[in-house]
FIROLO-75481 format. One line per field, with one value per residue: chain; x, y, z of N, C-alpha, C, O in turn; residue in one letter. Coordinates in steps of 0.05 Angstrom, whole numbers, plus 5000, padded with zeros to 4 digits. Example, Ala and Ser with C-alpha at 12.3 -4.5 7.8 and 13.67 -1.06 7.14 Angstrom:
mol = (A, A)
nxx = (5264, 5257)
nyy = (4886, 4955)
nzz = (5156, 5142)
caxx = (5246, 5273)
cayy = (4910, 4979)
cazz = (5156, 5143)
cxx = (5264, 5258)
cyy = (4934, 5001)
czz = (5156, 5157)
oxx = (5285, 5268)
oyy = (4934, 5023)
ozz = (5169, 5161)
type = (A, S)
END
This chain:
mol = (A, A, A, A, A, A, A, A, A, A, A, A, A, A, A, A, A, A, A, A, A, A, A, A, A, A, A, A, A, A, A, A, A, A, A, A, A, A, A, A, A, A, A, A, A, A, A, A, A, A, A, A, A, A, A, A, A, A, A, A, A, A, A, A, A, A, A, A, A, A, A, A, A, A, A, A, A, A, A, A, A, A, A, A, A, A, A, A, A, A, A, A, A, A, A, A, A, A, A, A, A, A, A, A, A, A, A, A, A, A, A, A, A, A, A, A, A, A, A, A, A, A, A, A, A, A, A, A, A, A, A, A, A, A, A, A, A, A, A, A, A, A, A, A, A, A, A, A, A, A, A, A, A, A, A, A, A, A, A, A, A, A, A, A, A, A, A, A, A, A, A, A, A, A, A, A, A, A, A, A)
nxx = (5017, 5010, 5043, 4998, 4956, 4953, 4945, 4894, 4865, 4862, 4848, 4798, 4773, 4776, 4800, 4829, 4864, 4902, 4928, 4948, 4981, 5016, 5036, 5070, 5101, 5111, 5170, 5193, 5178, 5186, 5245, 5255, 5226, 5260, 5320, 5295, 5260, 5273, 5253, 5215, 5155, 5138, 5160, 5116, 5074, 5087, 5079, 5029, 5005, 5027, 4998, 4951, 4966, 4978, 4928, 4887, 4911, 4908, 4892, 4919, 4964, 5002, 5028, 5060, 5085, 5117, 5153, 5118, 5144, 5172, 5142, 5113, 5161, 5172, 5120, 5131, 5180, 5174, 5128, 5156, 5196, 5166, 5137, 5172, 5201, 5149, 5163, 5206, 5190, 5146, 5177, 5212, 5176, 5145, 5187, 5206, 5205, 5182, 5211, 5233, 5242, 5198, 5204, 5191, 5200, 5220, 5177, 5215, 5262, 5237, 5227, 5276, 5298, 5277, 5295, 5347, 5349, 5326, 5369, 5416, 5384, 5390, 5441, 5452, 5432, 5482, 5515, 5550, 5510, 5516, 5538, 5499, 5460, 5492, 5487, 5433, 5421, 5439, 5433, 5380, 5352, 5373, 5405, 5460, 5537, 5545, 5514, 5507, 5552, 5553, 5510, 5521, 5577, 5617, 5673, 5666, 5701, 5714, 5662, 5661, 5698, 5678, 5636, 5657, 5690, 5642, 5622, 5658, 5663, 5599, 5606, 5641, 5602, 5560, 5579, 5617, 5598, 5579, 5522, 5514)
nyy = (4976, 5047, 5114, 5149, 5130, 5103, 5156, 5168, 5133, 5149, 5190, 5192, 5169, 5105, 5052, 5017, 5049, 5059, 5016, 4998, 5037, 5026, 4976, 4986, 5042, 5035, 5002, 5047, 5078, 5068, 5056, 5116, 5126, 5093, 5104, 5141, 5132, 5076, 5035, 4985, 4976, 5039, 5055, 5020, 5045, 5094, 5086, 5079, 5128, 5162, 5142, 5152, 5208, 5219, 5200, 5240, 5284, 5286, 5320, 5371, 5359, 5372, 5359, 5394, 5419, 5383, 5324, 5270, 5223, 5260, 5288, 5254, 5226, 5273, 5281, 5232, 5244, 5279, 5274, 5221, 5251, 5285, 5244, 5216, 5266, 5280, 5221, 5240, 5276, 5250, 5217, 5249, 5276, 5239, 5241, 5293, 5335, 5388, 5425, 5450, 5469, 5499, 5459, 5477, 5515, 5588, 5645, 5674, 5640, 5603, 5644, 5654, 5602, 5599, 5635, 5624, 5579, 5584, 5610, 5575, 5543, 5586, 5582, 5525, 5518, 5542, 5503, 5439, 5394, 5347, 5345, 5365, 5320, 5287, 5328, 5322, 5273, 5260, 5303, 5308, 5276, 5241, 5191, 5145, 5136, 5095, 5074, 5110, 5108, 5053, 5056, 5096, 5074, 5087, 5094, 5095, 5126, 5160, 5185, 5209, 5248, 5281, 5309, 5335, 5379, 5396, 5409, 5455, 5493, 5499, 5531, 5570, 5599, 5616, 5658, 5645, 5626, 5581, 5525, 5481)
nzz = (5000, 4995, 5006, 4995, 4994, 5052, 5076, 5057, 5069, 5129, 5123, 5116, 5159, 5159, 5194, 5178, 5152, 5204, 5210, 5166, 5171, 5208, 5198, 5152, 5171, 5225, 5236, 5229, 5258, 5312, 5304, 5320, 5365, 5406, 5423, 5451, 5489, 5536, 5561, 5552, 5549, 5560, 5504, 5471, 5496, 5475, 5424, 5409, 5426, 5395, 5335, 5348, 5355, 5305, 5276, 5291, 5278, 5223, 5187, 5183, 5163, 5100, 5046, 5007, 5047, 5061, 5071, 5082, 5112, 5146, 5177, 5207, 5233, 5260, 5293, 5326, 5345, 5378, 5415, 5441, 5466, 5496, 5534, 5548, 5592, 5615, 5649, 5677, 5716, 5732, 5763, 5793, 5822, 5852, 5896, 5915, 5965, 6013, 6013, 5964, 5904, 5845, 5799, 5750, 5682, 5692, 5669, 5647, 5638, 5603, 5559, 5540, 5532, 5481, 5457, 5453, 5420, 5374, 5352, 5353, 5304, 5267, 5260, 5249, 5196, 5167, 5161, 5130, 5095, 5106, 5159, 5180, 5189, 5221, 5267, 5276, 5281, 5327, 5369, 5359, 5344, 5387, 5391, 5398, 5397, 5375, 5347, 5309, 5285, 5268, 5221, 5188, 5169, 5199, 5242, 5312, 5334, 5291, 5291, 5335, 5329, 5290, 5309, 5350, 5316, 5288, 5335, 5356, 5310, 5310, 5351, 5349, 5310, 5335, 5365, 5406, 5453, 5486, 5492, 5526)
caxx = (5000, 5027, 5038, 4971, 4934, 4947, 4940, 4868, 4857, 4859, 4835, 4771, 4767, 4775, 4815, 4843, 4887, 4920, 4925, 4966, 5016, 5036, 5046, 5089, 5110, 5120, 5187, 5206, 5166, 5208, 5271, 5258, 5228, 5274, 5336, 5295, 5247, 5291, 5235, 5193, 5128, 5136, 5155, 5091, 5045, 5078, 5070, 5003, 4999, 5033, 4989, 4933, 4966, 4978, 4898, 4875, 4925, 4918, 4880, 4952, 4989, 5004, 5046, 5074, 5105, 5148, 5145, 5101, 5158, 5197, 5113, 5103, 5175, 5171, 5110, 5139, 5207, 5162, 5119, 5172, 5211, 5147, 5132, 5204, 5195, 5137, 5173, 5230, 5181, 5139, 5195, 5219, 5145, 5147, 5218, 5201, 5202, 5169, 5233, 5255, 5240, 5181, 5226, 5183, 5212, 5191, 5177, 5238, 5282, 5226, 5244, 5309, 5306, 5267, 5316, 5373, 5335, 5324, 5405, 5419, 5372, 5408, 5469, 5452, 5439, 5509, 5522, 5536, 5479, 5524, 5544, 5467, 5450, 5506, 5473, 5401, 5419, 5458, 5419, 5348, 5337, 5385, 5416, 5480, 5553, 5555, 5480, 5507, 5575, 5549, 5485, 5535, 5584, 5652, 5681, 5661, 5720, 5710, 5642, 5658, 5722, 5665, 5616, 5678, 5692, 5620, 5612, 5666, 5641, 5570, 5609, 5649, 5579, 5536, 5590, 5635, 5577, 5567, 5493, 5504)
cayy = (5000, 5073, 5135, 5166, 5108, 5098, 5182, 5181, 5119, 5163, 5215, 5179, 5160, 5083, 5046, 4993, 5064, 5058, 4980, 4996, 5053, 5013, 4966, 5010, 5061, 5016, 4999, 5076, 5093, 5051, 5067, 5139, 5121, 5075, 5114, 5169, 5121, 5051, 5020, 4970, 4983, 5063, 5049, 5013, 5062, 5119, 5085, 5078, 5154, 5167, 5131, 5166, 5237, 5221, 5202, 5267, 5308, 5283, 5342, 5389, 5347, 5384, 5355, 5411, 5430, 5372, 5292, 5244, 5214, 5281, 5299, 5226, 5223, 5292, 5278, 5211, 5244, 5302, 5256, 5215, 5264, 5289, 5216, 5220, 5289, 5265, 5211, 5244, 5294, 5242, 5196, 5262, 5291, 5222, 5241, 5326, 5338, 5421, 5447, 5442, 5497, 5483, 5443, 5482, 5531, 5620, 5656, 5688, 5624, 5594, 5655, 5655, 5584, 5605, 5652, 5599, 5555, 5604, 5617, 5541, 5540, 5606, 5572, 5501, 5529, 5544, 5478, 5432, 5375, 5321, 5362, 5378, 5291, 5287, 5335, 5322, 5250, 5262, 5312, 5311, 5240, 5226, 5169, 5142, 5147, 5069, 5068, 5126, 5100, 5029, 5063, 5119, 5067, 5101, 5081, 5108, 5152, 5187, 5204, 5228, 5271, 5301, 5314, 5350, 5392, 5411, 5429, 5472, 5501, 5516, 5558, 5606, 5610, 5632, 5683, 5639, 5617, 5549, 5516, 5453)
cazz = (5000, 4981, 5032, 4989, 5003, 5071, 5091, 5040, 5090, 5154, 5133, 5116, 5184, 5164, 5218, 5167, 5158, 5223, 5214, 5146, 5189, 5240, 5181, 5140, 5185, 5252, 5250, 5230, 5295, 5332, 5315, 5324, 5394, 5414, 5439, 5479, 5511, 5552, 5575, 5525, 5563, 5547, 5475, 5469, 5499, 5457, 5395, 5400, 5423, 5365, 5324, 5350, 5344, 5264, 5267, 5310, 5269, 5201, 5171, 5191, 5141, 5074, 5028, 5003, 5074, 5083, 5073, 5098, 5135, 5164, 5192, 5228, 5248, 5278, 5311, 5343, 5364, 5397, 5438, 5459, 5484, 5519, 5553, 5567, 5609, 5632, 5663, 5690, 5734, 5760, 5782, 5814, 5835, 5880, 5909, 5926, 5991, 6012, 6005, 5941, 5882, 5828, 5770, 5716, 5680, 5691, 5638, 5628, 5625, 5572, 5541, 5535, 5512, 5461, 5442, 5444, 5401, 5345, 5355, 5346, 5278, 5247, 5253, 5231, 5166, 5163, 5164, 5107, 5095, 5125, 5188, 5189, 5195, 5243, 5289, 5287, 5289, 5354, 5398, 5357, 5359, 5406, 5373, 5415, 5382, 5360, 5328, 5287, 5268, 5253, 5203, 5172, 5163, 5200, 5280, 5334, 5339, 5272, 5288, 5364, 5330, 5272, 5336, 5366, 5301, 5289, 5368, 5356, 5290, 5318, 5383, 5326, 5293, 5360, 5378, 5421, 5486, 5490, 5515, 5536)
cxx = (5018, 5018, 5004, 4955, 4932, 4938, 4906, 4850, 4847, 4839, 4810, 4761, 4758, 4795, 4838, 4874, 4910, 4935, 4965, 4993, 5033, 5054, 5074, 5105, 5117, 5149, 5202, 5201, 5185, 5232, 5266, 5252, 5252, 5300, 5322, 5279, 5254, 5266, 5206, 5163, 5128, 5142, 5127, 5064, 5057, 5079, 5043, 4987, 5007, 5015, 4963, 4931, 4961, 4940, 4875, 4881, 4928, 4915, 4906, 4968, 4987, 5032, 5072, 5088, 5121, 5142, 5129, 5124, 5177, 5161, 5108, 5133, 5174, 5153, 5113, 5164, 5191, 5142, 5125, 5184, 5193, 5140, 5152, 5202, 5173, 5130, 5184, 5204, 5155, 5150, 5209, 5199, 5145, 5162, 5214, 5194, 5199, 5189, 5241, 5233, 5219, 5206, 5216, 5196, 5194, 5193, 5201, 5260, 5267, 5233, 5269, 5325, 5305, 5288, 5342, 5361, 5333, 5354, 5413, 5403, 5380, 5434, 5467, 5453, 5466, 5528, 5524, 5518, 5483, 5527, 5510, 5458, 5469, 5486, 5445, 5400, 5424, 5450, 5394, 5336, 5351, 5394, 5441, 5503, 5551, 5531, 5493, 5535, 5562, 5528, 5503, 5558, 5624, 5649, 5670, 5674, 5718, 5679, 5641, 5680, 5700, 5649, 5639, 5685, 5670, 5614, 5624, 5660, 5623, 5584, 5617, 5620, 5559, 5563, 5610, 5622, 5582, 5544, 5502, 5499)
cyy = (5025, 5090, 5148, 5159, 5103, 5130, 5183, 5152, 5133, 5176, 5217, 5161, 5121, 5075, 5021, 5019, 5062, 5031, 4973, 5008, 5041, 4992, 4973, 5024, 5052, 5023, 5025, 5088, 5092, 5056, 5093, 5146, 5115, 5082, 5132, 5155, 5084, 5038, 5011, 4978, 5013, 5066, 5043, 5030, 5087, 5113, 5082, 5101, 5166, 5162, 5146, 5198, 5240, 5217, 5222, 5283, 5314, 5304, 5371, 5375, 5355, 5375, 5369, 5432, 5409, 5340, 5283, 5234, 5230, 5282, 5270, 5228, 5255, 5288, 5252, 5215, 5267, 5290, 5235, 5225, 5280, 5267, 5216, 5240, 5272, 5238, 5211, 5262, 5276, 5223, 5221, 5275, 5270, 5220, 5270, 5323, 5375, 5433, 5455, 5462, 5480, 5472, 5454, 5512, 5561, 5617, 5670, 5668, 5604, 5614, 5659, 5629, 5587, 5610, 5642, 5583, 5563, 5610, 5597, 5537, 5561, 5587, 5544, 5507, 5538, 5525, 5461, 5406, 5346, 5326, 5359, 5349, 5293, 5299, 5330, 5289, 5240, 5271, 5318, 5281, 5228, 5190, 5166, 5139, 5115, 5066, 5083, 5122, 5069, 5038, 5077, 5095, 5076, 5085, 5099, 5134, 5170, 5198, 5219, 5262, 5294, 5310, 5333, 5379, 5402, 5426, 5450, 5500, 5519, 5535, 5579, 5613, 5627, 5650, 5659, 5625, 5588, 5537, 5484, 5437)
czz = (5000, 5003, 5021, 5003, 5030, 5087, 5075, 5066, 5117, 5146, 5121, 5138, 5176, 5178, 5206, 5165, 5178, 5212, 5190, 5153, 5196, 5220, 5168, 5142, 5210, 5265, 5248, 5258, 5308, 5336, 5317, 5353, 5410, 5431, 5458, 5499, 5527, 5557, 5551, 5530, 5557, 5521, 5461, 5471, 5482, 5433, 5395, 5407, 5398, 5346, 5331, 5347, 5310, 5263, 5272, 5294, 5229, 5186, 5166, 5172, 5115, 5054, 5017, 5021, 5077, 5072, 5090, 5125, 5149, 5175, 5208, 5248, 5274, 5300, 5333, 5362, 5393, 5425, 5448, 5474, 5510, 5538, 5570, 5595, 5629, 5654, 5688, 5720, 5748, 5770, 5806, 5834, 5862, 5899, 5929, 5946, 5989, 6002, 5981, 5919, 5857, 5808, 5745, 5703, 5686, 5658, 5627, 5615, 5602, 5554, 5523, 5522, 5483, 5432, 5426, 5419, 5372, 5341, 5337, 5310, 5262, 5235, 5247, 5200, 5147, 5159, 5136, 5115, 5116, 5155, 5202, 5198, 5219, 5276, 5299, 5291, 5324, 5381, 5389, 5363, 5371, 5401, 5382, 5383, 5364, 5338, 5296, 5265, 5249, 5229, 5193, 5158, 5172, 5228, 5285, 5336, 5319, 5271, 5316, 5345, 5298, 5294, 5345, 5349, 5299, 5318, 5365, 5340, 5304, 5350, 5367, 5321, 5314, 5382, 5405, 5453, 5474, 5507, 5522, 5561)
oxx = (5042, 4997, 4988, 4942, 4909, 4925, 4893, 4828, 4824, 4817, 4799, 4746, 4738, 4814, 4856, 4897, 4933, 4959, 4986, 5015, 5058, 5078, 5095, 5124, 5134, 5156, 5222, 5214, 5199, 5244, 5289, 5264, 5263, 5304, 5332, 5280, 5235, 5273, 5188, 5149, 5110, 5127, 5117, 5043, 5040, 5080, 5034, 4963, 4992, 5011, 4952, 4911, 4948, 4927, 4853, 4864, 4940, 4932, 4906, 4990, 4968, 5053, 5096, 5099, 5139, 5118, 5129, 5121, 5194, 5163, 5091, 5132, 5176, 5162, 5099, 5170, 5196, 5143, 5109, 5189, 5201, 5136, 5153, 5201, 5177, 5110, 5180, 5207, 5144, 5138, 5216, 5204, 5144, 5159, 5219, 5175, 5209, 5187, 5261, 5210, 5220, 5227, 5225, 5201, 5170, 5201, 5206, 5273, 5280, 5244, 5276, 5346, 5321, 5293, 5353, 5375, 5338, 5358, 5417, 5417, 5378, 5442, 5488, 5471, 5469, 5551, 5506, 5513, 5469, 5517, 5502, 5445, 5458, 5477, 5436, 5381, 5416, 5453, 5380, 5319, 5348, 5383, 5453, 5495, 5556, 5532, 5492, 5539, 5562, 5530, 5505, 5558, 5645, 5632, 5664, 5663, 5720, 5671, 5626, 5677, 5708, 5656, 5628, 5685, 5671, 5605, 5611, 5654, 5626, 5570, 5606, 5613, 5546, 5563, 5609, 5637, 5588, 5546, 5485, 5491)
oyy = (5021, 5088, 5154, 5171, 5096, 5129, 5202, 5154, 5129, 5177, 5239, 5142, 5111, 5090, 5011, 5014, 5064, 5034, 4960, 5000, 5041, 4989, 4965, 5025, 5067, 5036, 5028, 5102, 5110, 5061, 5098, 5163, 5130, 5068, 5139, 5162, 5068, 5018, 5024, 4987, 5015, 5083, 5058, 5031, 5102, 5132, 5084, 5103, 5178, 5183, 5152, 5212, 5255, 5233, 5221, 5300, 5330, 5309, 5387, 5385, 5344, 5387, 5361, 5454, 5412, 5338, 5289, 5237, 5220, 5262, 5274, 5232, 5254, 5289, 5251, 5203, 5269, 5298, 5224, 5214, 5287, 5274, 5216, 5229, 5257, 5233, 5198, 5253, 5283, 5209, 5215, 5282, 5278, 5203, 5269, 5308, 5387, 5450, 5470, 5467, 5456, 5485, 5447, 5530, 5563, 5603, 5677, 5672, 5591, 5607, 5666, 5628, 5581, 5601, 5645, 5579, 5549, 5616, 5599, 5527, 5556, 5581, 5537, 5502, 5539, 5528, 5465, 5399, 5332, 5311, 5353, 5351, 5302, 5287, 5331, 5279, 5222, 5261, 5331, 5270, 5204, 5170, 5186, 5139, 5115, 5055, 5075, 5129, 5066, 5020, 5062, 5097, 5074, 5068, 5118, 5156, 5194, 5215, 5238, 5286, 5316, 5333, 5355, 5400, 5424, 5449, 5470, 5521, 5543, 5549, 5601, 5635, 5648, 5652, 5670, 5616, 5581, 5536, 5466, 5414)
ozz = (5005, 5015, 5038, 5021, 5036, 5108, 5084, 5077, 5126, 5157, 5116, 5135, 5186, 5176, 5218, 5172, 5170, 5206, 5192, 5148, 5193, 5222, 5176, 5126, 5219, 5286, 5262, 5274, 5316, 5357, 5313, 5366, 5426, 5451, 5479, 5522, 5526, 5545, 5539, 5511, 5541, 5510, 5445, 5458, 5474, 5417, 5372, 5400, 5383, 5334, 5310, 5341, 5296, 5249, 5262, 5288, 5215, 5170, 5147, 5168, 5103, 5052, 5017, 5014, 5093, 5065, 5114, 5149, 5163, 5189, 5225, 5272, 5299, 5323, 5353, 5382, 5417, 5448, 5463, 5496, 5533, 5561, 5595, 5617, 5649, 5668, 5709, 5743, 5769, 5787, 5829, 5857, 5885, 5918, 5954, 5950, 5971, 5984, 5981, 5924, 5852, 5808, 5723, 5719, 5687, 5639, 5604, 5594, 5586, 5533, 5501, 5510, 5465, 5409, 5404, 5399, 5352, 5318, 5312, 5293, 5238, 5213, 5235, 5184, 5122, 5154, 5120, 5138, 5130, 5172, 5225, 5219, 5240, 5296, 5322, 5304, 5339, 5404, 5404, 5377, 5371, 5411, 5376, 5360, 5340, 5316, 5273, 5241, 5225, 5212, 5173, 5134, 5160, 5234, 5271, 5340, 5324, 5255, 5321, 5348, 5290, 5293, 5345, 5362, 5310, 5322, 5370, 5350, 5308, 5366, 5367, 5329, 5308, 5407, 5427, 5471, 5451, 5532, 5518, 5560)
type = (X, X, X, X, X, X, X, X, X, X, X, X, X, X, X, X, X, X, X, X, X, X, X, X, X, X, X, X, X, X, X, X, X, X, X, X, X, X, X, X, X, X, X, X, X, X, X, X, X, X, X, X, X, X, X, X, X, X, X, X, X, X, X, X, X, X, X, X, X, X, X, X, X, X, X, X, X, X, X, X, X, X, X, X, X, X, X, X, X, X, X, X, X, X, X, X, X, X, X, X, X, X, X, X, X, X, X, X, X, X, X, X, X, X, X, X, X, X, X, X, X, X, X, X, X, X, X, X, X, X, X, X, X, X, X, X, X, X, X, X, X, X, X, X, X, X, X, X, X, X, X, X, X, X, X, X, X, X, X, X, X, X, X, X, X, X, X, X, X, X, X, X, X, X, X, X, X, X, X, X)
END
C-alpha cells in the first residue's frame, strides 16, 4: 500500500488506515522512539499515542510542507521526548520533599530558551547537509555514538572527533557561548 493510500485511508476516518501505518510506518516509529524512551512498556504506549496523534492530526498534514515521513517522524520524536519528560518529573514529583524549588521553568528562562533555540537553527543552516544529519541524528533523535557509526558506516571515533569539530564550529557560529 502507498503513503497516498494509507493518509486518503485516515483521513477517511477508516481504521484499516492505522492497521496499514503501523504496518508501514512501525518499524520507522520505533527506531525513532527507541533511543529516547529505555523501557519497552513506554515504547509501546507511545506508539500507540503516536498513532493516535497522526489520526487526530491528520488534517495538519500538507504535502507541500514537508514529507510524509519528516511529519510522522517529527511527531513521534516530539511525543517521545514528551513521555520521556513526563517521566523524568513524575519519578521526581514522587521524590520532592516542601523544600525544594518548582522544577518548571519562569517565563523568562522559557524565554530565553526560546531565544537559544532560534540561535541554534540560524546557525545550523550554516552547516553543510552532512554536518546537518550528524547533528540532528545526535541531539534531535538522540541516537548514541555506536548506532550512528554502525548506520553511517565510520568508528566510533570518527564520528565522536566530527561531533567535536561541528561542536566547535556551531560555538564560532553563535558568537563563542556554549549551551550545553
Amino acid at each position: 500500500m502507498t503513503e497516498k493510500e494509507i493518509i486518503a485511508l485516515i483521513k477517511s476516518r477508516d481504521e484499516s488506515g492505522l492497521e496499514e501505518l503501523l504496518k508501514h510506518c512501525g518499524p520507522l516509529l520505533r527506531y525513532i522512539i527507541a533511543p529516547i524512551l529505555p523501557s519497552p512498556e513506554d515504547r509501546e504506549e507511545c506508539l500507540s499515542e503516536i498513532v493516535m496523534r497522526i489520526w487526530e492530526k491528520i488534517d495538519l498534514y500538507h504535502p507541500e510542507r514537508g514529507s510524509w515521513n519528516g511529519w510522522i517522524t517529527a511527531i513521534a520524536r516530539n511525543t517521545a521526548v514528551n513521555r520521556a519528560r513526563a517521566n523524568v518529573r513524575f519519578a521526581a514529583a514522587t521524590e520532592l520533599s516542601e523544600e525544594l524549588p518548582s522544577q518548571e521553568p519562569t517565563r523568562e528562562e522559557t524565554f530565553l530558551m526560546k531565544g537559544m533555540h532560534m540561535e541554534v537553527k540560524r546557525a545550523l543552516i550554516h552547516l553543510q547537509p552532512a554536518e546537518q544529519i550528524l547533528f540532528y541524528r545526535k541531539y534531535y533523535y538522540m541516537q548514541s555514538t555506536a548506532q550512528i557509526a554502525s548506520e553511517m558506516g565510520m568508528t566510533e571515533r570518527a564520528v565522536e572527533g566530527r561531533l567535536y569539530r561541528l561542536k566547535r564550529k556551531l560555538r564560532r557560529l553563535l558568537g563563542g557561548e556554549v549551551y550545553e
